[in-house]
N, C-alpha and C positions, 0 to 999 in steps of 0.2 A: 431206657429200653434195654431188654435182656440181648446179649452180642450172641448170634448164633452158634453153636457147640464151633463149628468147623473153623467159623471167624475165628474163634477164641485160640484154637488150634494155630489157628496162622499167625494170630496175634506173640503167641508164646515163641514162635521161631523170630518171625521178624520183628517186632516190636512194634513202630510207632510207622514203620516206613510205610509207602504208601502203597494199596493195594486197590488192584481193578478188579472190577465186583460187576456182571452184566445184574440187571434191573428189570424192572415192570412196573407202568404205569397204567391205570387201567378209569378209563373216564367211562364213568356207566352211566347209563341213560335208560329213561322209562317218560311213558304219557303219564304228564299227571293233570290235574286241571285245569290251569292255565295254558298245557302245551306242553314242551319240550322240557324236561328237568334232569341236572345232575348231583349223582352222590359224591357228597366231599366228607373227607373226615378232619379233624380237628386235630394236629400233633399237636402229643404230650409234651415233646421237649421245647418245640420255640411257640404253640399256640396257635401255628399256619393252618388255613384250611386247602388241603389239598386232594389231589387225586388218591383212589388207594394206591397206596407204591410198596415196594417192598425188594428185597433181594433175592435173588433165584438159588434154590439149593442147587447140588454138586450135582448134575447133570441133567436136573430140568431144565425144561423146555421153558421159552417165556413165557406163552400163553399160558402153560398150566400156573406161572406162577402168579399172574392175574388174576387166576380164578380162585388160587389157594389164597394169595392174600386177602382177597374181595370179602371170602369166607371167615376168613382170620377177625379184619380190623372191621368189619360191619356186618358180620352173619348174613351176608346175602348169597344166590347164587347168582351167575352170570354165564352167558355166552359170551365169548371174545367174537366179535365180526371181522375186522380188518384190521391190520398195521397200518398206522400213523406214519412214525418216525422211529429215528433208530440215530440215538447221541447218547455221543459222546460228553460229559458233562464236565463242568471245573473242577479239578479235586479240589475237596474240602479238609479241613483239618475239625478235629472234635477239642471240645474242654479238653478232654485228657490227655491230646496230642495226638490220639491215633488219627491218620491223614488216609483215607480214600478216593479214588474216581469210578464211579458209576458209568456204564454203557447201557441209558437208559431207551429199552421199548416200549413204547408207547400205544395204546389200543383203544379203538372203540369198541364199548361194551356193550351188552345188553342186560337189563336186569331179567331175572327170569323168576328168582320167588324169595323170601325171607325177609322177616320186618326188619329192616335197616337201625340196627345200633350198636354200640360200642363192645366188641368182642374183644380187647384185648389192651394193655397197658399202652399200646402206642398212640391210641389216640383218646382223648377227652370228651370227644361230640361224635356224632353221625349225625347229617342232617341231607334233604333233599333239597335243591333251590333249582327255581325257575331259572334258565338260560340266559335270561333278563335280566335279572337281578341277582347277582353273584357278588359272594363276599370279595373282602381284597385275597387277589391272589399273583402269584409271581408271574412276570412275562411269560414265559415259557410254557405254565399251566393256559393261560389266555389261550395261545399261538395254537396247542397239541387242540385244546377245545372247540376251536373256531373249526381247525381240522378235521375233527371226531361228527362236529355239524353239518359239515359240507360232504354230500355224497359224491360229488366226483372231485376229490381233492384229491393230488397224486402222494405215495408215499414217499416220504421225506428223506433223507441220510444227509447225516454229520454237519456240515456247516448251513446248507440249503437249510435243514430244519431249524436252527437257530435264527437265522434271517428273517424266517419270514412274517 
């Protein structure tokens, strides 16, 4: 996956050290026949199917960046409704050594128009699944979804939203 100009940037000064990057997650949902369904995309590098996520340019906002990446990795558009959650995540280290941690926000989405498919190198698949029947996905996608379902869930922060 291409490293954003500005990462690259940062990357040239600090090297490999570790860098905090806020985030967006963005769980979109629409009626489809069965009921309730969400859009997952497929990453390219380990295969996951996950939420669109992506990293926030240099002074946007999260929610736009929800909607920018929604656009991005699945050509859709979306309304953002409400915040979920708001974590803090484990850094991780990449192949190459470069090490981040993510302050990932998390949202319920709404789809509002665009046929749902693969826009861009980061992901392999776009597909829509019933709420019922979802691929394997990591705790944490579960936890924000079960959340993103529930109309009067409270919003989450930092550890509460890990828990629960």
């Amino acid at each position: 996956m291409p490293i954003p100009e500005y990462v690259a940037g940062l990357r040239e000064k600090l090297g490999t050290e570790l860098i905090w990057m806020p985030g967006a997650s963005a769980y979109i949902l629409r009626e489809g026949a069965n009921g309730l369904q969400v859009l997952l995309v497929r990453r390219s590098d380990n295969g996951r199917w996950t939420p669109v996520t992506g990293i926030c340019d240099p002074g946007e906002e999260p929610d736009i960046t929800a909607q920018r990446e929604a656009r991005e990795e699945a050509l859709v558009e979306i309304e953002v409704e409400r915040l979920l959650a708001v974590t803090a995540l484990r850094p991780i280290a990449y192949d190459n050594g470069d090490r981040c941690q993510y302050l990932d926000h998390a949202f319920r989405c709404r789809w509002v128009s665009g046929e749902a498919r693969v826009g861009d190198e980061e992901s392999s698949d776009v597909q829509w699944f019933d709420v019922d029947d979802l691929p394997d996905l990591l705790p944490r996608f579960h936890k924000q979804l079960a959340m993103a379902l529930a109309d009067d869930a409270p919003v989450l922060f930092g550890a509460a939203a890990r828990e629960r």
